[in-house]
C-alpha positions as CSV (number, residue, x, y, z in Angstrom):
1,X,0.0,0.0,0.0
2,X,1.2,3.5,-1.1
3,X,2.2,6.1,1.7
4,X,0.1,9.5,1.2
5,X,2.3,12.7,1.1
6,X,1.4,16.0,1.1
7,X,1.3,17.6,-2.7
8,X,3.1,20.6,-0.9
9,X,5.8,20.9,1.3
10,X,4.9,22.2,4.9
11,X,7.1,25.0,4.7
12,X,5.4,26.3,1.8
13,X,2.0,25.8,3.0
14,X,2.8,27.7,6.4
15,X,4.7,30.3,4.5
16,X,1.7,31.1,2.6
17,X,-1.5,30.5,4.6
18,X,-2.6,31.4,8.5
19,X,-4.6,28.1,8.8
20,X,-7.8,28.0,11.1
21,X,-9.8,25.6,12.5
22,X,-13.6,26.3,14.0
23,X,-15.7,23.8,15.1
24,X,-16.3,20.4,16.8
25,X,-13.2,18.2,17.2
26,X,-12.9,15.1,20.0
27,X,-16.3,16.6,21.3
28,X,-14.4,20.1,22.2
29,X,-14.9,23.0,20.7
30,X,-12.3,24.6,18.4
31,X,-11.6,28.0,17.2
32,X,-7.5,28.1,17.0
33,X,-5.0,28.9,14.3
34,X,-3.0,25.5,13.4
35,X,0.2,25.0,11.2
36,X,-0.1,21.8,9.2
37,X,0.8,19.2,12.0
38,X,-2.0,20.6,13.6
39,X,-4.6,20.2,10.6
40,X,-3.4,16.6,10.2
41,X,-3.9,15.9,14.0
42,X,-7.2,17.6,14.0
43,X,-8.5,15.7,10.8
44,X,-7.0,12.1,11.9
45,X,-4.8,12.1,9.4
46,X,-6.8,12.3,6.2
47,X,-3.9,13.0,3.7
48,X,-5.9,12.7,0.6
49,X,-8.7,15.5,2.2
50,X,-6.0,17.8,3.3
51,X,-4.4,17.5,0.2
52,X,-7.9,18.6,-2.0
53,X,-8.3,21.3,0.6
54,X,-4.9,22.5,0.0
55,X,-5.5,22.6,-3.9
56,X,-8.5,24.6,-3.7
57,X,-6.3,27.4,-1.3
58,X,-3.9,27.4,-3.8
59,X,-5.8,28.1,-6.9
60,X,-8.2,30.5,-4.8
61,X,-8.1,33.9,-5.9
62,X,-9.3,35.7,-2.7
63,X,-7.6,36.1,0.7
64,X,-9.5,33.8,2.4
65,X,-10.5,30.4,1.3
66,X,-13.2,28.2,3.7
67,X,-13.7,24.7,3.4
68,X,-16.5,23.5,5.6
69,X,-16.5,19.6,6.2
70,X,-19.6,17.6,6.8
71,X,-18.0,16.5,10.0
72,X,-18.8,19.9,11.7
73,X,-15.5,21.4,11.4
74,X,-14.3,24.8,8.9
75,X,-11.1,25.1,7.9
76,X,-10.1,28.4,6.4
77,X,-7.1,29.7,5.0
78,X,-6.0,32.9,4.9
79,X,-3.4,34.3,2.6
80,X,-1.0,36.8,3.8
């Protein structure tokens, strides 16, 4: 079985986006800015849904890009 990766490198994502996280997570509520260890812990690990996130912040033309999940949570990043 093939290891998931990241299609970006960390230090490019966190050099590029503030990343936050709002919402429901281990039945506590969040509202905290994360780097991208903390959106992999706070999603369980879901490479391939962090990657499809990350593609739409990428090719988003605004300053602010918000994915909300149907698991409750919104992750938004914020281009600066």
């Amino acid at each position: 079985m093939k290891k998931m990766t990241l299609n970006y490198s960390t230090r490019e994502i966190n050099s590029n986006f503030k990343i936050k996280v709002y919402g429901m997570v281990d039945g506590k509520k969040v509202n905290t800015l994360v780097g991208v260890s903390g959106l992999i812990r706070m999603l369980d690990g879901a490479i391939d849904l962090i990657n499809r996130l990350l593609d739409r912040a990428f090719c988003g033309m605004g300053d602010k890009v918000e994915c909300k999940l149907r698991r409750g949570i919104k992750v938004s990043f914020y281009t600066y």
